[in-house]
N, C-alpha and C positions, 0 to 999 in steps of 0.2 A: 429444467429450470436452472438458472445458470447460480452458482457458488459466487455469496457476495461477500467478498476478504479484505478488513480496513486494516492497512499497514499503516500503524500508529507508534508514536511514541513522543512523550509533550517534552523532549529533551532531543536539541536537536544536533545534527553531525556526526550522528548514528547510522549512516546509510541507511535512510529509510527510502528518500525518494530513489536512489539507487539499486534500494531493493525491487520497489512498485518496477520499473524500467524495465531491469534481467529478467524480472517472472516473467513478467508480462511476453516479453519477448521469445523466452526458457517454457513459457507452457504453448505459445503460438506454436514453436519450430514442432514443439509432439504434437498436432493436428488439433489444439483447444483454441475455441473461438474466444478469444480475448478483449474484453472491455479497459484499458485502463483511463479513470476518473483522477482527473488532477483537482487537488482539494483546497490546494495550495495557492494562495495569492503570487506566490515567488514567480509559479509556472515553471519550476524546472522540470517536474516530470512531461509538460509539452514540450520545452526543449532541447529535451531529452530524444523525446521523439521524432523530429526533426520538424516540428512544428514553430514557425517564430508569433513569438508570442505577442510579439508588438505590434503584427498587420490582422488580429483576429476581430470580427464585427459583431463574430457571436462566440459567447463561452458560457462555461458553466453557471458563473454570475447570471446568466440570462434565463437558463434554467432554473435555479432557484427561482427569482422575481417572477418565475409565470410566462415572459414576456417573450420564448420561443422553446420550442420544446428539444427534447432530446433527439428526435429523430434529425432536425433543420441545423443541431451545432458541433453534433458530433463527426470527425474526421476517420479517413483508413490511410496507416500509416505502413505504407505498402513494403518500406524493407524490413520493418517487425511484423507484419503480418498480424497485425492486431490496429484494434480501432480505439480511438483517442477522445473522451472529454474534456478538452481542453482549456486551461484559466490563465489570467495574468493577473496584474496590480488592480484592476477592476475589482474583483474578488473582494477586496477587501473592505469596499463599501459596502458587500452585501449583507455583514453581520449587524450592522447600523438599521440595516432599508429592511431587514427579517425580523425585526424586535415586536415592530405590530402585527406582521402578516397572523393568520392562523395557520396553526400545525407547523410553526416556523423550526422545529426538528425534526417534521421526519419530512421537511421538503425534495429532499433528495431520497429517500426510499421512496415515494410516490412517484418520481419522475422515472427510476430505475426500472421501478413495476412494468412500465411501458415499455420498454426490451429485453425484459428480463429472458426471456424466454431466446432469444436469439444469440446468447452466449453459453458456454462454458462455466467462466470465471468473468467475475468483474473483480477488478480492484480498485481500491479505494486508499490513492495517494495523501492523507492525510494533513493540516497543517503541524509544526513542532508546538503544538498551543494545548490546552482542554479550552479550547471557546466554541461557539455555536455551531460552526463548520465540524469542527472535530465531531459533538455532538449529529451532526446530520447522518457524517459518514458511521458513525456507531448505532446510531436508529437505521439505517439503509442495510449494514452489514448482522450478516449472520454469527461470523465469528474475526477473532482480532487476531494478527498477527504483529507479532509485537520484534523489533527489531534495537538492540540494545549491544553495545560492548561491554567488554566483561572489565570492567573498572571499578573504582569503588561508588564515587557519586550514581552509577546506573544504577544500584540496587535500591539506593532510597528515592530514587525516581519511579521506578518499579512498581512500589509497595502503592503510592501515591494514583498510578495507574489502573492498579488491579482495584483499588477502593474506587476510581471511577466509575470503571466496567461495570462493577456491583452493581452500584447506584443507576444507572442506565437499565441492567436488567429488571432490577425490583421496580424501575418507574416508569421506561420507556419500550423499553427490545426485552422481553422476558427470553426470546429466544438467539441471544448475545452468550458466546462462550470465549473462553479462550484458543484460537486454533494452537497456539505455540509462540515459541519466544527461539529469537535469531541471534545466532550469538554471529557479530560483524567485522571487520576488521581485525582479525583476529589473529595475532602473534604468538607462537607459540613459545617463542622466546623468552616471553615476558611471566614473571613468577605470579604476578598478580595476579593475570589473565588468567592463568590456567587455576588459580585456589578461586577466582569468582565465578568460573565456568565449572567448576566443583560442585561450589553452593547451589546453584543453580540448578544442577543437576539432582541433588541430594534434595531442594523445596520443591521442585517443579518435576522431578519424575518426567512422563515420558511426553510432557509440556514443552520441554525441551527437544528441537530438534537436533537430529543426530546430523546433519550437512552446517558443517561451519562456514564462513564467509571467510576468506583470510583477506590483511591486506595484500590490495593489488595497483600497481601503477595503473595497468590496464585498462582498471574496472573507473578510477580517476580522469582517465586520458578521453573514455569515450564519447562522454557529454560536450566536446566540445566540437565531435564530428557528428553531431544530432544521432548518432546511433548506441543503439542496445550495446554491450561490450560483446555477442555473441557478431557483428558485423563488424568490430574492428579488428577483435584478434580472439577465433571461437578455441585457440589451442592455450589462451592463458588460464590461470588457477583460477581467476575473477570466475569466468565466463563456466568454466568447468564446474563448479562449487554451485553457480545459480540452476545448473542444468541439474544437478544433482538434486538442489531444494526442491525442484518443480516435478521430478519422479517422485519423490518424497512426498508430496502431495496430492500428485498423481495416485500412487499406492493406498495413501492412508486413505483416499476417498472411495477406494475399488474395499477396501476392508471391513469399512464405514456401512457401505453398501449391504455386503454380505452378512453382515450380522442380524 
């Protein structure tokens, strides 16, 4: 049964959907059947994918509304080697048109349910919001991965987040945890950085992962050639750092296991 991971954060230009993209692509290249779920009205993690988001007839939207299932909208995104649920600007009417439906948060774990079994990982591309979508992917997802710089406004964003998570578990996903927290973009130059990459470490113990994200041109440069940063340039720090999160996850699931 495939690991379902919402890479979240209601604070956005955090490299989130950048993150959703490299895993996806970074646990594909290690032989893991990969789902990645764009959550996002924006559609960048489909454009990301080398998906255009403008000529699609069916998306995720669709899936929610009932009105074509997951098997009929989902794509294979053959130079990431992983398979695509794909959204555009559509999306965003759909938190409107889900207010009457019934079970309108865990519309998206219901549909997941239906290939669950035929992946690895699914991820769960997130919008930058706490609205209904956000809410789907956290009733869908087993645990959260949380993607944040190490700045000062991130931390009180943070706290804001983790008081969501709560509230989700005690009322929707009892089985909602934290998988960990991404530190992104990350300069080591910078004095800030490294005393809130401290803190973090010092609250959140081994919540914190130990692969940091550094800034990278590279990892900026690749959404514009529809591919993962591991197809533009697999020797930059970006792409290096992502393959390292996804052993990282890889590991802790094998340890997870054993216990």
């Amino acid at each position: 049964m495939a690991k379902i991971l919402a890479i979240t954060n209601q604070k956005g230009g955090v490299g989130k959907t950048t993150t959703t993209v490299n895993l996806a692509a970074s646990l594909a290249a290690m032989k893991q059947r990969v789902l990645l779920v764009d959550l996002d009205p924006q559609g960048n993690a489909t454009m990301g994918s080398g998906i255009d988001k403008r000529n699609l007839s069916a998306t995720i939207y669709h899936v929610l509304l009932g009105s074509k299932s997951l098997h009929e909208t989902r794509f294979h995104f053959e130079a990431g080697k992983y398979d695509v649920l794909p959204a555009n600007r559509e999306l965003a009417g759909a938190e409107i048109e889900m207010v009457d439906l019934q079970n309108r948060e865990t519309r998206l774990k219901d549909a997941l349910q239906t290939v669950a079994a035929e992946y690895d990982y699914i991820l769960i591309d997130c919008p930058p919001a706490l609205n209904l979508l956000t809410l789907n992917g956290l009733c869908a997802a087993r645990s959260v991965m949380i993607p944040m710089q190490c700045e000062y406004y991130a931390l009180e964003g943070l706290s804001d987040l983790v008081n969501t998570i709560r509230k989700v578990r005690a009322h929707l996903n009892p089985d909602l945890e934290i998988e960990g927290l991404l530190r992104t973009m990350f300069d080591p130059r910078n004095t800030l950085a490294q005393q809130v990459s401290e803190q973090l470490q010092q609250h959140f113990g081994e919540k914190v992962y130990r692969t940091v994200i550094p800034r990278n041109v590279r990892l900026a440069e690749a959404p514009s050639y529809g591919v993962p940063a591991l197809y533009h340039d697999k020797l930059s720090k970006g792409t290096q750092a992502y393959l390292a999160l996804a052993g990282e996850l890889l590991n802790n699931a094998k340890q997870s296991a054993q216990v």
